[in-house]
N, C-alpha and C positions, 0 to 999 in steps of 0.2 A: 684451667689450662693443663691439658696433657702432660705429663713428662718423660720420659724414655728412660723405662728401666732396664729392660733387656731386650734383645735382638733373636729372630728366631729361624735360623738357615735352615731352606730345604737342602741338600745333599747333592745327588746326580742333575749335572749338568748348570749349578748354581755355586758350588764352592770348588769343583773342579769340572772338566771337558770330558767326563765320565763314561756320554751314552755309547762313545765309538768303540770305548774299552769292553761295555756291558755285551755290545752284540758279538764285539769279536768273539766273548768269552764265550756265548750262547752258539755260535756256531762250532765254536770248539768243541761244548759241550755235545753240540747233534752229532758230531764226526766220532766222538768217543761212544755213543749209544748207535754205529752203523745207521744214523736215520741220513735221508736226501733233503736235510732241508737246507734251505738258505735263506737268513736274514741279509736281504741287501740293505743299502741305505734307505733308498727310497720304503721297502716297506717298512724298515724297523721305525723309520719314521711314523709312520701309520700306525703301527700298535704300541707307540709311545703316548694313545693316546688313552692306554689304560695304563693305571698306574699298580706296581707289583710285581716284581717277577713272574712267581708262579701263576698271579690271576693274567699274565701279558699269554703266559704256554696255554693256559685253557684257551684263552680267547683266539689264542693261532689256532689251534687245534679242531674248535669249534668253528670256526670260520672258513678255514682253507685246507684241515686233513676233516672232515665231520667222518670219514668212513674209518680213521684211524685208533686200533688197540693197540694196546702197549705189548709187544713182542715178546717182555717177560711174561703176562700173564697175570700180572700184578690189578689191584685196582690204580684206574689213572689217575687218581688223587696222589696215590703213594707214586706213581711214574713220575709224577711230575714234581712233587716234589723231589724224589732222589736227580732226576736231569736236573731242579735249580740248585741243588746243593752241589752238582759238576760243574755247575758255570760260575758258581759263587769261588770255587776254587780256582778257575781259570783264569777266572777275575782279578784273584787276592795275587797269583802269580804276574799277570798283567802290572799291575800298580808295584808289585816289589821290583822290578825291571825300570820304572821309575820315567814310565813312560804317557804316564797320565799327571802332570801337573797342575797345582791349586791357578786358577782362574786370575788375571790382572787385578790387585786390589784387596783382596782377600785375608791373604795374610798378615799384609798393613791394616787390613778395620779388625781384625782378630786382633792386632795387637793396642791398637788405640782403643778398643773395645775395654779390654781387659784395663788396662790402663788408667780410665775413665772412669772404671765400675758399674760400665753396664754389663750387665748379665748376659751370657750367653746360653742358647737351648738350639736344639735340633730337632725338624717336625722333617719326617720323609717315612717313605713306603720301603727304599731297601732297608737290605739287613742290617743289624749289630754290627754285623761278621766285615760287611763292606764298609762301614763306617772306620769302624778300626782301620781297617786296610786300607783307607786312603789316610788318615791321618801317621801311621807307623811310615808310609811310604812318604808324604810330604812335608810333616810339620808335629811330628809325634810329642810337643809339649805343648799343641794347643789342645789335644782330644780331655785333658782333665781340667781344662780353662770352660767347658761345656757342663753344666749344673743339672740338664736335664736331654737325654740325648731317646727320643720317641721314635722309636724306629721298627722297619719289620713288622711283624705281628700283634705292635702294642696294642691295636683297635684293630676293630673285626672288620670297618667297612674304610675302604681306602679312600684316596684324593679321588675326587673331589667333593667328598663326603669330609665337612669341617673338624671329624674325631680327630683327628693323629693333633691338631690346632688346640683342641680343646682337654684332650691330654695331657699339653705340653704347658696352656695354660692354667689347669691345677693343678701338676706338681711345683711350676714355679710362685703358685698362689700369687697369681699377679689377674690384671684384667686384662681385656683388649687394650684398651687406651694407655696402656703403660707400655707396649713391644710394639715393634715395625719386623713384617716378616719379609722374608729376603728370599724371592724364587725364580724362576723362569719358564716354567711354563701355565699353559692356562689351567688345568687339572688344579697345578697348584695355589695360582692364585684366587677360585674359584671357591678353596677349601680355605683358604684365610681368609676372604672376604665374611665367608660362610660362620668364620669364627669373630666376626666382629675385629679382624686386625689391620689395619692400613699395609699395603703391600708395594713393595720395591722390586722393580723384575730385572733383572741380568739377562738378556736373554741369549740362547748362542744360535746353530746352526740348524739345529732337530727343532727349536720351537719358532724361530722365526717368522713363520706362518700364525699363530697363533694368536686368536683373541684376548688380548689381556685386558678386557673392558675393566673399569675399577680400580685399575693400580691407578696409585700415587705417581709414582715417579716408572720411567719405562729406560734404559739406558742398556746400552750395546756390552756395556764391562762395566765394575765397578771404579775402574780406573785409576791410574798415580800421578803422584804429582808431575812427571815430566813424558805422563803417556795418557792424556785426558782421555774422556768415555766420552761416549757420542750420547748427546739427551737427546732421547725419540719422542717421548713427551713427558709432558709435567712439567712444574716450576722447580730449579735445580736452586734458585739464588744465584746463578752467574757463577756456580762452584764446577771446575772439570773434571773435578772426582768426588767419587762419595767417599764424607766423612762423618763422625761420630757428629760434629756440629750442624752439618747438613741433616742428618736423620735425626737427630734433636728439633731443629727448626719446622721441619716434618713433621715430626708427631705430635710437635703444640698445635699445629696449622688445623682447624676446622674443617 
């Protein structure tokens, strides 16, 4: 039988409401480089369904500017990198305003986690830089309660390619059957499965839409005890919120 030694959260849009903050910052970022672009909703939607910052600007750029050079003259690898290191700043000023808050639930299973002695790790596509910057902004003594934090450029091929999983699972030198990953969109649960890990999805607003064939358990929020989560599917045990006993019971389950 299974046991649940550690727990391994993807980042945007899973431990806080992140993607609104992401685009605002990326439009920020076009308006400071004089470009005409506009991330709305509906399309940032759309190219959430590549995971990466920088690989989200090629894939716009390739898709919707294809006739477009970078005005400095630069190659657009380096363009595009310097526009995501402007949005990563927008970004880190966005979340210090304190207007992007940890997710329903969150920072109660961060702390029952801890508590319990399951391990906690970090498997996502943003950066260091953002990972920092939402914990400094939310909940700055849970970011060293994290044992192995995979982020940004640790692996070369992103979600829904299982590396960033499989990463996370040899510095914690654990196996699948020992962690329940914690995501919300399909990208990401596609690269857990991929990693041999049972998956839990949160999901919000940008992934709703989304196939989450495969997860375990599928629920609206993590949820509290006097604010339950809506189970969309899977077997919850009759519990309204996920807890460290519930995701124990989970990861014995066949």
């Amino acid at each position: 039988m299974a046991e649940l030694r550690a727990l391994i959260f993807d980042v945007d849009g899973t431990l806080a409401e992140t993607e609104e903050g992401h685009r605002l910052a990326f439009n920020r970022a076009f308006a400071d480089a004089h470009l005409d672009w506009d991330w709305t909703r509906a399309l940032y939607t759309d190219l959430l369904a590549v995971t990466g910052g920088k690989e989200r600007l090629a894939h716009y750029i390739e898709r919707y500017r294809p006739s477009f050079t970078p005005p400095t003259g630069q190659p657009l690898a380096d363009f595009i990198a310097a526009l995501h290191g402007a949005k990563t700043r927008h970004y880190a000023t966005l979340l210090a305003g304190g207007g992007i808050p940890l997710r329903p639930g969150v920072a109660r299973l961060l702390r029952d986690a801890k508590k319990a002695g399951v391990r906690l790790a970090i498997a996502t596509t943003t950066s260091p830089e953002n990972v920092t910057a939402l914990f400094d902004a939310t909940m700055p003594e849970a970011l060293g309660w994290f044992e192995v934090i995979g982020a940004g450029d640790a692996v070369q091929r992103k979600k829904p390619a299982p590396d960033i999983y499989l990463h996370v699972l040899g510095a914690l030198q654990l196996s699948p059957g020992d962690c329940l990953a914690v995501e919300d969109s399909a990208p990401g649960v596609r690269a857990a499965l991929g990693a041999g890990l049972k998956v839990i999805v949160a999901l919000n607003d940008y992934t709703a839409s989304n196939d989450f064939a495969g997860a375990t358990l599928l629920v609206d929020n993590l949820g509290e005890p006097d604010s339950p989560a809506k189970i969309l599917s899977g077997n919850a045990n009759s519990c309204t919120f996920i807890d460290i006993e519930l995701l124990r019971k989970l990861a014995a389950t066949d």
